[in-house]
N, C-alpha and C positions, 0 to 999 in steps of 0.2 A: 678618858671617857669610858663609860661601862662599857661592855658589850653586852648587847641582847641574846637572850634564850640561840638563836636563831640564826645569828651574825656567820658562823664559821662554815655552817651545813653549807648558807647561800653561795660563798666565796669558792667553798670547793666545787658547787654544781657548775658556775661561770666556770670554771677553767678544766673540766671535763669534755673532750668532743663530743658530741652526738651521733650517736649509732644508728646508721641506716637501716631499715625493715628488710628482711628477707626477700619478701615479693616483690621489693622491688626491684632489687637488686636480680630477681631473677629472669623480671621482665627486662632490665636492660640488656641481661647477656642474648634472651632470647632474641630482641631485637637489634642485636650486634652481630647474631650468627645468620637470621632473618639476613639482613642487611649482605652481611659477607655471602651469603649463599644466592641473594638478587642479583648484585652484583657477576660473583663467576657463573650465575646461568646465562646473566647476557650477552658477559665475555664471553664463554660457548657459542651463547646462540650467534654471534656476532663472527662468532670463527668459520664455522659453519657453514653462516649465511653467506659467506664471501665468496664460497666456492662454490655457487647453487648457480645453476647454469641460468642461459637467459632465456625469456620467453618474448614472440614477439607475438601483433595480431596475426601474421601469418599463421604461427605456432597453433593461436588457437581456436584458430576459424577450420585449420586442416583436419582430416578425417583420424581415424586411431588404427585402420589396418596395417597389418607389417609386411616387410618388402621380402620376396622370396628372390634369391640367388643361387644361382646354379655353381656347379663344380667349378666353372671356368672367372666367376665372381659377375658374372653380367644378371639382372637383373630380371627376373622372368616373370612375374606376377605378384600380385599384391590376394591377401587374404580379407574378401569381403567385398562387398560392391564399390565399385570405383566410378556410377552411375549416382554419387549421393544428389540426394535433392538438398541442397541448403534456402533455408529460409529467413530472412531477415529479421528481427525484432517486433518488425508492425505487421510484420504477416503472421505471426504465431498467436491464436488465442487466447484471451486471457485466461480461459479457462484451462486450459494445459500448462498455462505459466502458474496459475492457483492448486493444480492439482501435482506439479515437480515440487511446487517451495511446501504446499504442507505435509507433504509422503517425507522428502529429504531434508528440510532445510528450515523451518518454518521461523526461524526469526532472520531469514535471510536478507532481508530489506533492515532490519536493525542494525548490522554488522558493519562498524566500520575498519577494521581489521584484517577482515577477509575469514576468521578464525572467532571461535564462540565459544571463551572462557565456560560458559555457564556448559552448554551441549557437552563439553569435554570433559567438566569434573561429572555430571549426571551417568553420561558412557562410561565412565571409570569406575562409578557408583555401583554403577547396573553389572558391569561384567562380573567385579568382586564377591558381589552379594548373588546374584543368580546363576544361572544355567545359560542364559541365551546374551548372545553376545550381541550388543549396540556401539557402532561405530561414531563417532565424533566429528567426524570431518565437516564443513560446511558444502555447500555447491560449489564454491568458489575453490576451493580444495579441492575438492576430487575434478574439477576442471583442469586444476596444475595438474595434477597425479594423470589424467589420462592423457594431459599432454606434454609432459619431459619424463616422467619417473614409471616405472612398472610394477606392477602388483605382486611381486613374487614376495611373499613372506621375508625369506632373508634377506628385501632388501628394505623393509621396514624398521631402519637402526635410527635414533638419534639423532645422525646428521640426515638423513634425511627426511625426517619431520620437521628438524627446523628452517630446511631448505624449502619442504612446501609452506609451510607457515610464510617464513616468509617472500616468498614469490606469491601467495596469497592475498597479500599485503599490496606487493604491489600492483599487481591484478587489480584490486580494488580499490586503489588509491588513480590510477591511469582509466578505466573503464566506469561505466554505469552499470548499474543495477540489470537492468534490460539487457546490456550488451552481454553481461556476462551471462547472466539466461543463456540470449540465444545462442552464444557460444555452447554452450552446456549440452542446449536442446539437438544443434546440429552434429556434435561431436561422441555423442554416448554410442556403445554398442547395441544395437537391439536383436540378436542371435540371428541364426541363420545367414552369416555373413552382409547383414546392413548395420548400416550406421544412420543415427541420425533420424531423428522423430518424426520427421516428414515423409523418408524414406520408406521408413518402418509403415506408417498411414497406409502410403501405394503398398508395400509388399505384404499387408496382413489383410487390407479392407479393401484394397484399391479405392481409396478418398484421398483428396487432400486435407490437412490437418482441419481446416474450420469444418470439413462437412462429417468429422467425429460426431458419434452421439457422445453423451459423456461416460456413459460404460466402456464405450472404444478408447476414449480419451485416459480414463483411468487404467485401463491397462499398460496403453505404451508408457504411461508417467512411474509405472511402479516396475515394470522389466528392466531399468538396468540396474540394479541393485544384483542382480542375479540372471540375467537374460535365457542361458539355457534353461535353469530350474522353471521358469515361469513361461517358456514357451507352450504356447495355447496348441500347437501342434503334436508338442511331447506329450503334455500334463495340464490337460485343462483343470483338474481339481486344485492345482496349485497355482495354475494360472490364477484363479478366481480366487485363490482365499487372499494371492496378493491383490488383484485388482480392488477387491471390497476393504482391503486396508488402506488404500487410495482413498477412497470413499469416505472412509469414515473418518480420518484423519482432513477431507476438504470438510464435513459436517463439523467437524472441532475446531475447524478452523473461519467456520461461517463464511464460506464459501459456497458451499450445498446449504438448501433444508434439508431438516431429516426425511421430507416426502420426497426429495428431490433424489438423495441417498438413497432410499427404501426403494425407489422404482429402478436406481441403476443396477440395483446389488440382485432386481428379478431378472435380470437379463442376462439370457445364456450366455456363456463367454466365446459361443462358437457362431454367436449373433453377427452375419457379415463378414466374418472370416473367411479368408479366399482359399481356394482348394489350395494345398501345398505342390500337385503337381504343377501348376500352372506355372510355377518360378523357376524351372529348370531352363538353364541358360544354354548358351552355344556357342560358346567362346573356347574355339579350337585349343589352344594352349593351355588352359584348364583343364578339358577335359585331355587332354594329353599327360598331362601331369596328374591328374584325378587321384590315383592311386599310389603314387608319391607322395605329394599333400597331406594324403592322410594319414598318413606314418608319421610322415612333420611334424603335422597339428597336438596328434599322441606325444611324440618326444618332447616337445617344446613345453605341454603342459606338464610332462613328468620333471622336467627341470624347472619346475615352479612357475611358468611364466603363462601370461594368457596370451597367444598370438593373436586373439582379436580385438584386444582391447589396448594393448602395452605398444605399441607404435615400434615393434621391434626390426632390427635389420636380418634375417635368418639366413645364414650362408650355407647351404645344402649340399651334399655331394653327387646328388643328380647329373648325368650328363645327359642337356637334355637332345643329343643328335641321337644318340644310343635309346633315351626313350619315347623319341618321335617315329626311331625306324621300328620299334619296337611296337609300337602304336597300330602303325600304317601296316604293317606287317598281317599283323592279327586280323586287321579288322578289313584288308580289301577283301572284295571279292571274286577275285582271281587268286588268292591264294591256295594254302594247304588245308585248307579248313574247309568241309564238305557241306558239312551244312551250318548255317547259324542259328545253329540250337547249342553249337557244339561248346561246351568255355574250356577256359585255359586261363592259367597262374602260373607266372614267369615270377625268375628273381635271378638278377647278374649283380656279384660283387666283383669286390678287386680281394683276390689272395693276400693280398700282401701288405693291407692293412683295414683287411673289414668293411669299407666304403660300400655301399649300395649303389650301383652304377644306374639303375632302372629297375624298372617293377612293371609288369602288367597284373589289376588285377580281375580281366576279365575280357569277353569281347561284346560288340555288339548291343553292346548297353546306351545307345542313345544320348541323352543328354542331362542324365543322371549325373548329380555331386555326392563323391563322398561316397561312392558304392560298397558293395560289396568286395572287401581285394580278397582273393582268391590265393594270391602268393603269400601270403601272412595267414590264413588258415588252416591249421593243423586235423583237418577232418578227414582226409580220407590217405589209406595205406599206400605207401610209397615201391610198394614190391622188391623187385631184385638190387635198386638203387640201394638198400639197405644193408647188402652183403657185403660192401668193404668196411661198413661201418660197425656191425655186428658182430659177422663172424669171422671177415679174413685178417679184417686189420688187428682184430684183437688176436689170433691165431701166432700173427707173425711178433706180434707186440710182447706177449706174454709165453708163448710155446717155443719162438722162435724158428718158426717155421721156415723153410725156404721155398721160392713158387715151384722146386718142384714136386713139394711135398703129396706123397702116395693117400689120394683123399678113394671114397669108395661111393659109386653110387648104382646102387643094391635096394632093392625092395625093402622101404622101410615104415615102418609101425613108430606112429609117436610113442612113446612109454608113459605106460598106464591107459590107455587106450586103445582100441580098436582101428581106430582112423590110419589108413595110409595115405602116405605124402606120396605126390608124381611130381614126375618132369614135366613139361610143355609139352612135351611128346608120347605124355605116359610109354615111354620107354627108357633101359636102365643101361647103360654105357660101361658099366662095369669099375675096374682101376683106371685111375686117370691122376695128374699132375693138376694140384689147387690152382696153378693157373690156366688150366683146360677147362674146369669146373668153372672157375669166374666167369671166363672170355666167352663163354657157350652158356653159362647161365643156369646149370645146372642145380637143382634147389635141392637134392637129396643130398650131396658132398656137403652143401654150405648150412644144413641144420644139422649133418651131423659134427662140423666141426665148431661149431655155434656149442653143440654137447661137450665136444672135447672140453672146451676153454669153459665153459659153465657159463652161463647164464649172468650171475651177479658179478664177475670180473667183465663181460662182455659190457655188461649195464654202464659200469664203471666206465669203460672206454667210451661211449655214447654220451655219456653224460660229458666228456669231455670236448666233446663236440657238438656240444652245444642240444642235444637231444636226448629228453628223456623218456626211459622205457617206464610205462604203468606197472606199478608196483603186483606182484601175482600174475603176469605176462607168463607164456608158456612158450617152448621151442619155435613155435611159428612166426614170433615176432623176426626170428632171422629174416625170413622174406617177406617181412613187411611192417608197416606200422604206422598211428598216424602222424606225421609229418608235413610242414610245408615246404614249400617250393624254398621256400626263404632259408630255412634249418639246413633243409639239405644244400643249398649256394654254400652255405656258412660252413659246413662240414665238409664238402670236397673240397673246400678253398684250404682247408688244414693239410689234405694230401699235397695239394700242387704246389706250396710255398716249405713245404720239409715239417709238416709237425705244429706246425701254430694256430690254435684257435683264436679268431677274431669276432668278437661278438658286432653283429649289423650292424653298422653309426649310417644316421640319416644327415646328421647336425653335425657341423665341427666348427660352427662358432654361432655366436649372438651379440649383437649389439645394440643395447638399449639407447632411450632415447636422450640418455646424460652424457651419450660418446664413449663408455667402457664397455670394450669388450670382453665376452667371455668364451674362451675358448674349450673345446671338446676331445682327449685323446681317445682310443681305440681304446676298451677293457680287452687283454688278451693276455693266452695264458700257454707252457707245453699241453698240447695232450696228448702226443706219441712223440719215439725217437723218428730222429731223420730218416733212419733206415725203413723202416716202416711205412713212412710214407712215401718216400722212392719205390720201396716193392711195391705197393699199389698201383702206383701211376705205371709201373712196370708192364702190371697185367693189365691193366685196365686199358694201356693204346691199342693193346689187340681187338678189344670191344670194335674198334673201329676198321680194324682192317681183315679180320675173319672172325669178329663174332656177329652179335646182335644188331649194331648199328654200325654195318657197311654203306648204308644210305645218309649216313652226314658224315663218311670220311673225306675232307679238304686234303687236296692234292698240295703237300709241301708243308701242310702245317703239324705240329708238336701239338696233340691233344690227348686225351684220357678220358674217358667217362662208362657210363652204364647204363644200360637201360630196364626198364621194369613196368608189369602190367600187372594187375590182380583179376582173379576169377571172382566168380558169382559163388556165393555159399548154396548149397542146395534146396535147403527151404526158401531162399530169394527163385531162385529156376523154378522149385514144385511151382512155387505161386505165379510165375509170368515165364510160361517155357520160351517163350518169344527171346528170350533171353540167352539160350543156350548154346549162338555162336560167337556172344559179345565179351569183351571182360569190360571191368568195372572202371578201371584207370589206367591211364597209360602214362611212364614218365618216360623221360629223359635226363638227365645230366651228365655234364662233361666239363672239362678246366684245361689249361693251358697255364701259361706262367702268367699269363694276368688278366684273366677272366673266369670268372665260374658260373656257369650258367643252370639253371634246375627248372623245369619243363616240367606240368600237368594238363593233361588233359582228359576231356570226359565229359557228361552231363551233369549239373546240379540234381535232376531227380533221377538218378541212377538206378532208383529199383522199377524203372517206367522204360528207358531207353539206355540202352549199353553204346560201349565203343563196340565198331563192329567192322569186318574186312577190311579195308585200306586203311579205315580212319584209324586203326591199332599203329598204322605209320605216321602220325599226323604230328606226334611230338619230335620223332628222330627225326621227319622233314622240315620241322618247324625250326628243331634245334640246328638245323643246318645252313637255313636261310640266316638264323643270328649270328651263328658262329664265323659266317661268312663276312658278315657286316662288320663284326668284332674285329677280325684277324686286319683289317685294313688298318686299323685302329694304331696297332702296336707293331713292335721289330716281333718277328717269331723266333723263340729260343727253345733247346731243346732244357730238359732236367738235367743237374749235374750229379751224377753217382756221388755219394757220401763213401770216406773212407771206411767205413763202417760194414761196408758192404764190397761181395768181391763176385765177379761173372766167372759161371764156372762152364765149358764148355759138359755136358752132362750124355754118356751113353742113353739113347732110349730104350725103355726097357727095364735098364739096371734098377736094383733096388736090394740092398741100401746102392744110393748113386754112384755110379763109378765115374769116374773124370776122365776128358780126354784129352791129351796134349797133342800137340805137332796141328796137323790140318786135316780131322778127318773129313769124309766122304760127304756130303748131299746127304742125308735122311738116316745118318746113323747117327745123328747126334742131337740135342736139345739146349740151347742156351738159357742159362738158370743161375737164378740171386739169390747168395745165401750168406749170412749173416760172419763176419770174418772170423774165424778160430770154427764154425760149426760146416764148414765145405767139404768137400771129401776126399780122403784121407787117400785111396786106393785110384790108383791114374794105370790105365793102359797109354801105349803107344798107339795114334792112328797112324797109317800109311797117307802121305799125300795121292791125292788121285786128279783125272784129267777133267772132274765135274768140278762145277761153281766152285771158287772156293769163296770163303769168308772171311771177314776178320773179325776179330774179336768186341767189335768196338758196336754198337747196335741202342745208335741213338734214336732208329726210328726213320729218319731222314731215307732212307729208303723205304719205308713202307707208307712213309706217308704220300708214295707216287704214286705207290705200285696196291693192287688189292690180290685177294688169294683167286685162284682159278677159281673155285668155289663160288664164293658172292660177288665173282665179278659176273658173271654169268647168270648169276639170280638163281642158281641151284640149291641153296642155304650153308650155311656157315659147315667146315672141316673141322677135323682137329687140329689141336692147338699146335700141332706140329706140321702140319700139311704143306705148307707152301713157301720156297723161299723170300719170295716177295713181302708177301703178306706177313710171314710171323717176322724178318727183319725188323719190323716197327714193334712191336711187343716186347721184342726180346726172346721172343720164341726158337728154335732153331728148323734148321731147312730140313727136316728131315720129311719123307712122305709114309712111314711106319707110324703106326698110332701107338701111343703109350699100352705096353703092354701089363698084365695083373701082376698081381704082387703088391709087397710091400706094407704098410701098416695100415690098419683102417681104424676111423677116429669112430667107430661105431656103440662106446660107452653110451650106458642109459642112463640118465639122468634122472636126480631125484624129483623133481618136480617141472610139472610139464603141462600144456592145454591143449585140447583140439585146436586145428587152426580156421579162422574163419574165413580164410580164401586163401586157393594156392597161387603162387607165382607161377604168369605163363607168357613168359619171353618168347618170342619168336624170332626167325631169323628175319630180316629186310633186308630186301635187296635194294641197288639202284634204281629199279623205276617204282621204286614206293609199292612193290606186292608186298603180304606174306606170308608164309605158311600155316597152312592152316593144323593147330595142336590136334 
């Protein structure tokens, strides 16, 4: 049979396969990788969800404030009122329930998920493409979020979004519509330490929620979004341009008319608002705490977290027996304190790892939250408390000095100015031993050896310790500068522990509301050798037993510290002579092996009312009632000598030092620390004789019985060498000849220098709180 035209083409098309389209083939892969990427997200989210803790109605009926804990872990207070008002579902207006779901949530009765696919990709939209960021969450969401998870940024990961997602879910799956509302309602932070919509009603308007107008009502519906930013107390203009986004979001939501809108948006936002004073509470332990707390609240935020909203556990290192007696202390009125005009800013750590044991920051403050702390305020000049910091410590750090280094104090001229520096006595002592100059307080020695060592090495050492000097600072900052009470805890706490700066810790743990803790170490770092801060504490126990503060020497106890006041600059005097017997501040500080204590005192308007006669004693008596309280505290220990350093029995007088061996006499000799390999070279023999003798060993332990004839007498402080008693605890030697001249003087001018704006004027104090008058 023929074949047709046509026959062979057909036969090969039949047995050719047919070639798939491209697109299509593209669309199945995409819907293969679609598929496999559905798939392992729900495997994710299914990993996840497994380990997303549980919620109960307990969980989210309860309040969002976190639990404060003290040093010892017991439980002290809660952040925020703990008087919430909770209200039921049938008691909350619909109109507050109409103006939260259209500000946060508006298809929130749509959602059967808990979670609003559409809200999330629109948020997603918004962030990428603009400037101003739109969050996604539902109600129902941020309902989990405020009650298991916390807002801290870093812990916004992955697994826990799909933790709230799904605890969301089942939120919304177990509850109603209304119920989760009023959970919402009764649970949000509304600032100023309330919680809860109801609550917020009484502490803004005093109303209950139905008797809002709707301008009142639209306010508390749009604060927690943001509650400090929109507080009407802070920032009414921001209060209101949220409250009128309320507003106009219920008109879009036909909820409002627009006339109904237009009339709430004319209404002040300070319409009905209750004074702010009215809300000051009197809950003892708060305001006991007040000033703690609010170091907390700062720390807790700088670690990301909100402690009024995050349901956090804060374990603090407050003790709070040490800040109750601290407390009581300040504020009876039988104490040291003459008048209550007077304030004071305390700050006690622990050496030996930084901890913040208590804080006062203020007295007589009523029932004020959140005050003013005083101890945490770097405003006013710390005076003579600055000389181990500036000039001696850096002296011995860098020069290698020894305490009995030949210092000079001589009529002196700042350089490049005209200005002469005094003493507290405007008189001049002549050659003297750096630790005669400290222990008496001597401010021409300690700026001119502030010169020796310069300025920007000196800075350096400060900065080490945690303070720093204003850039362009002149010689005068040696005795003094502005400083808190807190800086200076932190920085004698480096002498009494051998050299170690520990930067404040308020926090040393956190635990959120999913059961992970997070825990807090000490930042700390050298800033001197051990020897260094052994010779300080060396000189510095004399402070207590024949220099400035013989009036807080504890009989038995191992202490160190310094005291220091500031003068009035002259044009403050021209302008208020009334002035001209007072100074301007008066400190304290002193340490032990594990306490460090830093003491101010004075007025807030200092150029109106000065410290003035006794009350110049008010910190060295004040610091003596604590140091009292402290010392019960702990075993008392004395310093132990670093190998680094060697006691060298020292002729007075001699210069360069001459040494003395054997046992000499009562008052020919001076006991003195100096750096090993730089001691002296050249030793006489003493004769033993039939007066006191001594040994070598001058832990203190006796001076801390005994005081110098001197200031036990209330006569004011001797030289550094005067009295066996007395200089035993320094380290001083028994001798009753005063240092005589000679020797080297650190009297170089510096290149760069400023008038000072007030001199250092220590006094002596005696035992019944007099002092001398400069």
């Amino acid at each position: 049979m023929a074949n047709t035209p046509n026959s062979e083409p057909e036969l090969i098309r039949q047995h050719h396969p047919k070639k798939r389209h491209p697109i299509r083939r593209f669309f199945k892969w995409l819907l293969l990788i679609l598929l496999t990427v559905f798939i392992a997200g729900v495997a994710l989210f299914a990993y996840y969800a497994k380990d997303a803790p549980t919620i109960t109605q307990a969980d989210l009926q309860s309040g969002g404030s976190s639990i404060i804990y003290g040093a010892n872990g017991k439980q002290l207070t809660r952040l925020g009122s703990e008087n919430r008002t909770y209200v039921t579902g049938d008691k909350i207006p619909q109109q507050l329930k109409d103006a939260v779901v259209s500000i946060e949530d508006r298809r929130f009765y749509q959602e059967f998920l808990g979670v609003d696919p559409i809200r999330i990709v629109s948020a997603f939209v918004n962030n990428v493409t603009t400037d101003s960021l739109q969050g996604g969450s539902t109600i129902t969401q941020q309902l989990v979020k405020l009650t298991v998870f916390s807002t801290k940024a870093s812990d916004q990961t992955l697994r826990r979004k799909a933790q709230e997602a799904w605890l969301a879910f089942k939120v919304t799956r177990d509850y109603s519509k209304d119920q989760v509302l009023e959970f919402y309602i009764n649970k949000v932070y509304m600032g100023n330490g309330v919680y809860g919509m109801a609550t917020a009603a009484k502490y803004y308007f005093n109303k209950n929620l139905s008797q809002l107008t709707t301008a009142q009502t639209a306010l508390l519906a749009g604060m927690p979004q943001a509650p400090e930013t929109y507080d009407p107390y802070k920032d009414q203009a921001k209060a209101k341009e949220r409250r009128d986004q309320v507003l106009n979001a219920m008109v879009a939501n036909k909820k409002l008319t627009q006339a109904q809108g237009d009339a709430a948006r004319s209404t002040a936002i300070a319409d009905g608002l209750q004074p702010k004073e009215s809300h000051q509470g009197n809950d003892t332990t708060d305001l006991v705490l007040d000033p703690y707390l609010k170091q907390v609240i700062e720390d807790v935020k700088a670690k990301g977290y909100n402690p009024y909203i995050d349901n956090l556990k804060i374990y603090t290192n407050v003790d709070y027996d040490v800040q109750k007696e601290l407390y009581d202390l300040a504020n009876s009125n039988t104490g040291v304190f003459g008048s209550s005009a007077m304030q004071t800013g305390v700050a006690i750590t622990n050496p030996n790892n930084g901890q913040v044991v208590a804080m006062l920051g203020g007295r007589k403050l009523g029932n004020v939250r959140l005050a003013l702390n005083r101890s945490v305020t770097a405003t006013r000049s710390n005076g003579s408390t600055m000389k181990p910091i500036l000039d001696y410590g850096p002296a011995i750090e860098y020069l290698n000095w020894s305490t009995y280094q030949q210092v000079e104090d001589t009529a002196y001229t700042y350089p490049g100015t005209n200005i002469q520096l005094y003493d507290w006595d405007r008189q001049y002592m002549g050659q003297m031993s750096m630790r005669k100059a400290l222990v008496q307080s001597r401010n021409v020695p300690a700026i001119r050896t502030l010169e020796k060592v310069g300025l920007s090495r000196a800075s350096t050492f400060a900065s080490g310790l945690g303070i720093k000097i204003p850039s362009g600072s002149g010689l005068s900052v040696g005795i003094g500068s502005a400083v808190s009470p807190l800086q200076l805890s932190a920085a004698y706490s480096a002498f009494s522990n051998g050299g170690t700066y520990y930067e404040p810790q308020y926090v040393n743990k956190i635990q959120t509301p999913d059961g992970v803790d997070h825990t807090y170490s000490t930042a700390h770092r050298e800033a001197m050798k051990a020897s260094t801060a052994y010779m300080i504490t060396d000189m510095l126990k004399g402070v207590f037993t024949s220099g400035t503060a013989t009036a807080a020497n504890i009989s038995g106890l191992y202490q160190a510290g310094k005291t220091g006041t500031t003068d009035y600059d002259s044009s403050t005097l021209a302008s208020n002579p009334a002035l001209n017997d007072s100074v301007r501040d008066s400190w304290m500080a002193g340490y032990t092996r594990h306490f460090s204590v830093a003491i101010w005192t004075g007025y807030d308007q200092a150029n109106k009312q000065g410290v003035a006669g006794s009350e110049q004693n008010t910190a060295i008596l004040f610091y003596r009632q604590i140091m009292s309280y402290l010392a019960e505290k702990q075993t008392n220990s004395d310093w132990k000598k670093p190998s680094s350093v060697v006691r060298v029995k020292v002729r007075i007088g001699s210069n360069p030092p001459v040494a003395l061996s054997g046992d000499p006499a009562v008052g020919t000799y001076t006991s003195e620390l100096f750096l090993s390999g730089t001691q002296p070279t050249d030793t006489i023999s003493a004769g033993t004789t039939s007066e006191s003798r001594r040994s070598d060993s001058f832990s203190s332990s006796s001076s801390s019985t005994a005081e110098s004839s001197s200031s036990a007498s209330g006569t004011g402080p001797g030289p550094d060498d005067q009295s066996s008693s007395a200089s035993s605890s320094s380290g001083d030697g028994g001798g009753t000849t005063p240092d005589q001249n000679g020797g080297n003087s650190s009297s170089s001018s510096a290149s760069s220098s400023q008038a000072p704006n007030n001199n250092n004027n220590d006094q002596n104090n005696n035992q019944n709180g007099g002092g001398q008058t400069p």
